[in-house]
C-alpha positions in Angstrom: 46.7 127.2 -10.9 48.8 125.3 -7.7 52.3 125.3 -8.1 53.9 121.8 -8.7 55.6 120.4 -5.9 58.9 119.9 -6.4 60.5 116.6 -5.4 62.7 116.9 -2.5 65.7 115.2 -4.1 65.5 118.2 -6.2 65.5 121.1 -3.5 67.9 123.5 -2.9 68.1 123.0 0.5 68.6 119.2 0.1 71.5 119.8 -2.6 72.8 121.9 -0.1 72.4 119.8 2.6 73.8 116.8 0.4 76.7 119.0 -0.8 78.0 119.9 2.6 77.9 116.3 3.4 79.5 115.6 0.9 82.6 117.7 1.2 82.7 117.0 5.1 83.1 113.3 3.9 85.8 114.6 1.2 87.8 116.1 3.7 87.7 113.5 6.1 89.0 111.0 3.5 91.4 113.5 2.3 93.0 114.6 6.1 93.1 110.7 6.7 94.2 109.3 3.6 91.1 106.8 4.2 91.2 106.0 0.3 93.5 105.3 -2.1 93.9 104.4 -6.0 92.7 100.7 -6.5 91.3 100.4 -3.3 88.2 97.9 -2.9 86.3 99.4 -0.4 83.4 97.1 1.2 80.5 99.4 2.7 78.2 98.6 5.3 74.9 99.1 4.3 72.5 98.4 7.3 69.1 100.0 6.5 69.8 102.8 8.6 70.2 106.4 7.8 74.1 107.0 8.5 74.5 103.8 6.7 72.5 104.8 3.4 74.0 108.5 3.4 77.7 106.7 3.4 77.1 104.9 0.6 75.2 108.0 -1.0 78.3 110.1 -0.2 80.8 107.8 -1.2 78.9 107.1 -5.0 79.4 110.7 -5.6 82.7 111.3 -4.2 83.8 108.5 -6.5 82.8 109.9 -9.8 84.7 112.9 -9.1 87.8 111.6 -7.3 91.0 111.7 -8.3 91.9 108.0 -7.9 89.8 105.2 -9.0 88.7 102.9 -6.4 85.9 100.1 -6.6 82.5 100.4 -4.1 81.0 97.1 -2.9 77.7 97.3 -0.5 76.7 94.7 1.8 74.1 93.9 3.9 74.2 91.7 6.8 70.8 89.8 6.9 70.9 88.8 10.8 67.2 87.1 10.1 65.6 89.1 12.8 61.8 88.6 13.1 59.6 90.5 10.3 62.8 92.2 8.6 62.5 92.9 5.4 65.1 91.5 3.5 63.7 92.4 -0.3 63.9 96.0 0.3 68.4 96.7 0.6 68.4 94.4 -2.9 65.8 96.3 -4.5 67.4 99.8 -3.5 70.6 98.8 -4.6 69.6 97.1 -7.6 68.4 100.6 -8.6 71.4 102.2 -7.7 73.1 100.1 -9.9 76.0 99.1 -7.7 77.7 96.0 -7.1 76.5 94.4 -3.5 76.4 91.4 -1.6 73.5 90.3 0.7 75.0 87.6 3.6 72.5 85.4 5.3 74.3 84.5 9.1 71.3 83.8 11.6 73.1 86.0 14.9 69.7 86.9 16.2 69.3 84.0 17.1 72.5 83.8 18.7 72.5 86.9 20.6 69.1 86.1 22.1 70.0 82.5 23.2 73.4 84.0 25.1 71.9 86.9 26.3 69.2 86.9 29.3 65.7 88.9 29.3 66.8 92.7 30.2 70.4 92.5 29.3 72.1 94.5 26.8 72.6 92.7 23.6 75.3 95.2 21.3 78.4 93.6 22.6 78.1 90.6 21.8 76.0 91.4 18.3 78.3 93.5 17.3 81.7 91.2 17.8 79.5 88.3 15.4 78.6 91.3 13.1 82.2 92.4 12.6 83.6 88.5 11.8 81.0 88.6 9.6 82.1 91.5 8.2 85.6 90.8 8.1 85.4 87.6 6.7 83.0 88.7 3.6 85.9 91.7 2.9 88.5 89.2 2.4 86.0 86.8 0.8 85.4 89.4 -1.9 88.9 90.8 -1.5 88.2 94.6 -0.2 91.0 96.2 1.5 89.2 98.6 3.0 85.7 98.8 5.2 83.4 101.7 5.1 81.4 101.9 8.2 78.6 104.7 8.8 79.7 106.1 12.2 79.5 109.7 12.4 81.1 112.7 14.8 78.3 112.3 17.4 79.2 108.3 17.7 83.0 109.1 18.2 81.7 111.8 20.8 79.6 109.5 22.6 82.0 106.6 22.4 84.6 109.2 24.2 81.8 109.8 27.0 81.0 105.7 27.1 84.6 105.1 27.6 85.5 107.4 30.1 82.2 107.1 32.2 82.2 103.8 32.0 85.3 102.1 31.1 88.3 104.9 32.7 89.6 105.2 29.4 90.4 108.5 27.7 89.5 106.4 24.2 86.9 107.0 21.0 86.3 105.5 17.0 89.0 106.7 15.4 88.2 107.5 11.7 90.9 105.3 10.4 91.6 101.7 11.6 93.7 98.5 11.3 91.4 95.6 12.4 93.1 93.1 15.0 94.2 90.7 12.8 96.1 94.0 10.0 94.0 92.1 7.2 91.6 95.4 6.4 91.4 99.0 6.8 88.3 100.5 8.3 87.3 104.0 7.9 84.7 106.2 8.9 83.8 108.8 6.4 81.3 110.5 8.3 83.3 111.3 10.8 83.1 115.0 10.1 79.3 115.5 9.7 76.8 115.5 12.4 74.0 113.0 13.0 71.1 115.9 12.5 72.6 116.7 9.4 72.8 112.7 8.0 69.2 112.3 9.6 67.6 115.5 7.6 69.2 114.1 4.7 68.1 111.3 5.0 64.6 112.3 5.4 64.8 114.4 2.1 65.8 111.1 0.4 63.1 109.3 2.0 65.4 106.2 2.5 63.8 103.0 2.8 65.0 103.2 6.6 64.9 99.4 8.4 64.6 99.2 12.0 66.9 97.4 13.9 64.8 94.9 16.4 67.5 93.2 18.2 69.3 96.9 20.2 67.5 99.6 18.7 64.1 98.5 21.6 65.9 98.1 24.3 65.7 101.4 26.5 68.6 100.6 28.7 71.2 101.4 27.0 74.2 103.2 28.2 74.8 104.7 24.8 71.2 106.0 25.2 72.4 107.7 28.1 75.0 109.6 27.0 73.3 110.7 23.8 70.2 112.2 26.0 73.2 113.6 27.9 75.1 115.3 25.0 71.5 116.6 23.3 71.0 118.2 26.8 74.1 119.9 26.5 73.9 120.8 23.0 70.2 122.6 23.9 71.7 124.3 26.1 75.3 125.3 25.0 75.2 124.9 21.3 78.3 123.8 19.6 79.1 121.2 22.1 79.4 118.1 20.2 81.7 120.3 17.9 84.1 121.2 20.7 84.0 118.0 21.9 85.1 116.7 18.5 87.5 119.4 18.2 89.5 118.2 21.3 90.1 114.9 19.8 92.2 116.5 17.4 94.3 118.4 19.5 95.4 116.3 22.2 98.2 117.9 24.7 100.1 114.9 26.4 101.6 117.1 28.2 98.3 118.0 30.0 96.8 114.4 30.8 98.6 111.8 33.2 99.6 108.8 30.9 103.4 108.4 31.6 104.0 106.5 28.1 102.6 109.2 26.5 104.8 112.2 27.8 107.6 111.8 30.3 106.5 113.9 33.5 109.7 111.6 35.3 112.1 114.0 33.7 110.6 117.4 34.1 112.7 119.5 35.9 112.4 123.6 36.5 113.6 125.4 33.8 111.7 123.3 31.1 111.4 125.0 28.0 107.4 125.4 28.0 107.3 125.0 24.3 108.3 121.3 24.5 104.7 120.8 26.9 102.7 121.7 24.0 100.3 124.4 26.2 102.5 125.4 29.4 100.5 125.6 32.1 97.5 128.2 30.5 94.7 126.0 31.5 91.9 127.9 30.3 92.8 131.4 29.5 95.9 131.9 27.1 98.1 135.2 27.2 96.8 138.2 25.9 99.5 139.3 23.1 102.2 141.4 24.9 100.5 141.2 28.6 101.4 138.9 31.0 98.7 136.2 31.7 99.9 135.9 35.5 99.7 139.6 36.8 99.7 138.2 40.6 102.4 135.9 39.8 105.2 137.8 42.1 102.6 138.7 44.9 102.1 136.2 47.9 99.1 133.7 47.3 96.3 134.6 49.5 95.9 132.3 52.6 92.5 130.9 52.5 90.8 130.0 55.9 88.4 127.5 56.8 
């Protein structure tokens, strides 16, 4: 007799999988303080993978948090050619929460301002977010969930400094420009293979994005090819990456309104720099890390 198959919502290894997403997202909000008690929070809900694994995450955090907050899910119906729009209000429908689907034609837009060839995210993504932002205060959400997760904030460090000579990533917590709403990122913690394998196991309705996600020339492309390189062959470097974000030594960098390098003089207590001057290698306990430090530097000829 064959064995039943049993569902993969059901597995082990996707309740696994879906728990350690889960408390990845937990911590995030908790080590942020990215929700509150009677918070509204308004999330994203694009038809992607990150986007349906945020609001996945964030319906079961929410029965067992502490506080009570409300969810609201919106879609932004862009009316790009063949997209589906019945299938985010059937989903949600059978999710049973609350969620608003807003009609704004940007497609059209973006492809009338943008030439043939030309990279279309910037200027999508700036009528996406006033969209965004004006259907949170519409609906009166204080806070915006968006689906970004660590290997967007570790290619959005890469983007910036390769591209834009700024030491600068997504943040998981945000004021927007105007300090109307909050925006938080409560994937921030988990990694994109993890959301996409969930996601698979779920079998999300998943709905392509025609406008940027067929263009081939995109820088963010780049750098993800460039960080999956690196991960092949050095595992653990998206993680280490990430790591660095949170422990930032001023001391170390160049910005002068950051740490004042004007006034350093020798005698500095090196405890005040935040590191000293170990670059790499830190003092082995009880040994000096310097051993040549009294002896002449070597001359080095040409």
């Amino acid at each position: 007799m064959p064995h039943e198959r049993i569902p993969l919502e059901q597995s082990n290894t996707l309740q696994r999988l879906r728990k350690r997403l889960e408390s990845s997202a937990g911590k995030a909000i908790a080590d942020y303080n990215m929700i509150e008690a009677g918070d509204t929070v308004l999330v994203c809900v694009s038809g992607g993978k990150d986007s349906y694994t945020l609001l996945s995450v964030l319906l079961a955090l929410r029965q067992r948090a502490p506080v009570d907050f409300r969810l609201i899910a919106m879609n932004l119906d862009q009316k790009q050619p063949g997209f589906p729009a019945e299938v985010l209000p059937a989903y949600l429908t059978t999710l049973g929460v609350d969620y608003r689907i807003v009609e704004q034609d940007t497609y059209s837009i973006v492809k009338d301002r943008i030439p043939a060839g030309k990279t279309t995210c910037s200027l999508c993504s700036r009528l996406r977010r006033g969209v965004i932002y004006r259907t949170a205060k519409e609906l009166g959400a204080n806070k915006i969930a968006l689906g970004h997760h660590r290997d967007d904030i570790v290619h959005t460090l890469f983007l910036n400094l390769f591209f834009a000579g700024q030491l600068k990533a997504m943040p998981p917590k945000l004021v927007t420009d105007d300090g109307a709403h909050v925006v938080i990122r409560p994937l921030a913690y988990c990694s994109e293979k993890a959301i996409a394998r969930f996601a698979r196991g779920m079998a999300y309705p998943i709905i392509p994005c025609t406008l940027c996600g067929s263009q081939d020339n995109l820088q963010r492309q780049k750098i993800r090819e460039m960080m999956a390189d690196w991960d092949r062959r050095f595992p653990g470097r998206s993680e280490a990456v990430f790591s660095s974000l949170q422990k930032i030594v001023p001391s170390h960098l160049a910005d002068q309104s950051l740490f004042d390098f004007k006034s350093l003089r020798p005698g500095e207590d090196l405890a005040t720099m935040a590191g000293g001057d170990a670059v790499f290698d830190p003092p082995a306990h009880g040994t000096s890390w310097l051993p040549f430090a009294a002896s002449p530097l070597p001359v080095i000829s040409s």
